[in-house]
C-alpha positions, -999 to +999 in steps of 0.1 A: -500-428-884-481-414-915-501-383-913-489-376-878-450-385-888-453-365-923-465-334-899-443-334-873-412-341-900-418-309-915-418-290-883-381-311-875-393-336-849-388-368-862-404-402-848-379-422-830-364-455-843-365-486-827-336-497-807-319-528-804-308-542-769-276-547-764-253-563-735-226-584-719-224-622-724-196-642-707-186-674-728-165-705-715-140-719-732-112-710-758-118-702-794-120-673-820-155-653-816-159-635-849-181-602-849-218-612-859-214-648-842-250-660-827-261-660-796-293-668-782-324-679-755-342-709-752-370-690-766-351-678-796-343-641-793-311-637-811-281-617-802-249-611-820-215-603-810-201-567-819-167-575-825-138-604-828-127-616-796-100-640-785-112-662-759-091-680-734-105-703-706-135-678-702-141-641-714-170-614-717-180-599-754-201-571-763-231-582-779-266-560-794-301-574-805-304-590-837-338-573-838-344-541-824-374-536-795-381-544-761-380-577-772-341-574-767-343-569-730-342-608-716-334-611-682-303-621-666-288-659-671-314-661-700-292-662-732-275-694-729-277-710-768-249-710-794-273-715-828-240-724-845-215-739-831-182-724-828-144-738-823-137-742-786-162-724-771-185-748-748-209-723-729-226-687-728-246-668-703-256-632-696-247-623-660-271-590-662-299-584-678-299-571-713-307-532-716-317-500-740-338-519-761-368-497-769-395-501-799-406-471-824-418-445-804-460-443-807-480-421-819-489-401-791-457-395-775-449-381-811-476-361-810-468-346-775-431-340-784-448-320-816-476-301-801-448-293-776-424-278-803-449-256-822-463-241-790-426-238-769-402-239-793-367-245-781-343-209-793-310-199-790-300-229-760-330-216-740-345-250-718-371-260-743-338-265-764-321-287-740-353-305-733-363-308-774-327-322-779-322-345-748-360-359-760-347-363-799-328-397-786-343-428-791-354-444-758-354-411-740-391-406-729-389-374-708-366-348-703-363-316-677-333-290-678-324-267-645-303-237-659-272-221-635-279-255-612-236-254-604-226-216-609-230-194-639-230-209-675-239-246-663-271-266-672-282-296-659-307-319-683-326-352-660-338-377-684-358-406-679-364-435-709-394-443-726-408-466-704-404-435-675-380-450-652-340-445-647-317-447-678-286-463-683-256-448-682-249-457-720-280-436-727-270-408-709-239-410-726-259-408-760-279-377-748-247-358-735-234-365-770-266-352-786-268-316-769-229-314-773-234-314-812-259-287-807-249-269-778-252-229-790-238-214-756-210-234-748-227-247-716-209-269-689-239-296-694-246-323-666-267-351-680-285-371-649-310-402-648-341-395-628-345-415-596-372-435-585-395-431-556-414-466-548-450-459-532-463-487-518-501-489-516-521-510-484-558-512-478-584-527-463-608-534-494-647-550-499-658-571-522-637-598-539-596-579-543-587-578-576-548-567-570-534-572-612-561-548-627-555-521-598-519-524-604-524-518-643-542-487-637-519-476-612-492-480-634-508-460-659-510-436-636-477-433-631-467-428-663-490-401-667-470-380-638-439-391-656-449-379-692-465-341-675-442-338-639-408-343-646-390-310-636-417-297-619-427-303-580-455-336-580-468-362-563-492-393-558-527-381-548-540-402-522-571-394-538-564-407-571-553-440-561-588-440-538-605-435-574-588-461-589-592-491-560-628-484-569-627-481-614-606-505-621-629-531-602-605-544-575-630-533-548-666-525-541-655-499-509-626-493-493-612-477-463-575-471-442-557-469-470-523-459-474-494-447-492-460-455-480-475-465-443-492-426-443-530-415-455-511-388-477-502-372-508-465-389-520-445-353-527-422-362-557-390-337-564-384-324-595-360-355-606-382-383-587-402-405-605-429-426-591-426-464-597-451-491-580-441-507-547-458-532-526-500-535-532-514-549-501-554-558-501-570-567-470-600-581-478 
């Protein structure tokens, strides 16, 4: 929507860029690795090496996304192909997955982040500040900020990535960096991922189970908590997750169900996130 962007530009909140993934490969051998050398998967998503690197018998480079995206984030032992061959070098893999790759931020978390600015505008280092900046960085998706959390003068920003789950400690770097180039008050700033609380779901269901379009919706769910709860005190209505067993077609009736082994409300803190567990259907 270049409405939306044009808008929100002129207020100064800008849609975020895509990022490109970016990670560890160890290669085998020994050989010369020149920055930009290719790397790939068998499928043929393309990474390229950051920097030179003498290689002797076996050695890790740095390498980022050719394209930026979630594309970029393949799972471990996936990138094993070297497109062109180079001098001594007989072998690649990623021992960990590949990470931070996020794609353009959409339309209506840019309109949140927006509608958020015009009505709560961040002044003078107050915690709409910390939150607008933290929330500036690409692949940040949600931000909270607890003022005087360590003493007098200290601030304490909890961040989760666009997808609303942990962040890496690269991307907490990157936000630390942000607020330090903004910082008004001179604030001893603590930049933390939030945590994860896995809610597992069990019931005893009617009808035909259909588990993968419950999960979806659950999912969804979740995010929505994520996106509005974030700093505040939350939590997984019982309820809700009744509602959905019966919307999202996965049961005709159900009954005894459960959340983490209790018929409860899931209380999240203010740095917890909710992220989908077990899904158990008894039918």
């Amino acid at each position: 929507d270049e409405y939306l962007t044009m808008k929100a530009a002129e207020s100064g909140v800008f849609r975020k860029k895509a990022v490109k993934a970016h990670g560890i490969l160890t290669v085998t051998g020994s050989g010369l690795i020149r920055k930009g050398s290719l790397f790939a998967t068998e499928g043929g998503i393309r990474f390229v090496s950051v920097a030179d690197a003498a290689i002797v018998s076996a050695g890790n480079i740095e390498v980022k996304a050719v394209d930026a995206g979630t594309l970029g984030n393949v799972p471990a032992r996936t990138i094993t192909k070297i497109p062109f061959s180079i001098p001594g070098i007989s072998g690649v893999t990623n021992e960990a997955a590949m990470q931070d790759g996020y794609d353009e931020e959409e339309d209506e978390a840019l309109r949140d982040r927006h509608l958020e600015h015009v009505r709560y505008p961040g002044a003078s280092g107050n915690k709409r500040h910390y939150i607008e900046w933290a929330t500036s960085v690409p692949g940040i998706g949600a931000a909270s900020c607890i003022r005087a959390w360590n003493g007098a003068n200290t601030v304490k920003v909890i961040v989760s990535d666009a997808n609303y789950t942990t962040v890496s400690e690269s991307l907490i770097k990157k936000v630390y960096e942000r607020i330090a180039e903004q910082n008004p008050i001179n604030a001893i700033v603590t930049v933390v991922s939030a945590t994860i609380k896995t809610i597992n779901i069990e019931a005893r269901v009617r009808g035909q189970p259909n588990a993968d379009d419950f999960k979806q919706a659950v999912q969804k769910y979740f995010r929505e908590i994520a996106r509005a709860g974030l700093g505040k005190d939350s939590y997984v209505s019982i309820a809700k997750i009744g509602a959905l067993l019966l919307q999202s077609g996965a049961a005709q009736d159900y009954d005894s169900l459960t959340l983490n082994g209790a018929a409860v409300n899931i209380s999240l803190t203010t740095e917890e996130l909710p992220a989908l567990g077990r899904v158990v259907l008894h039918g």
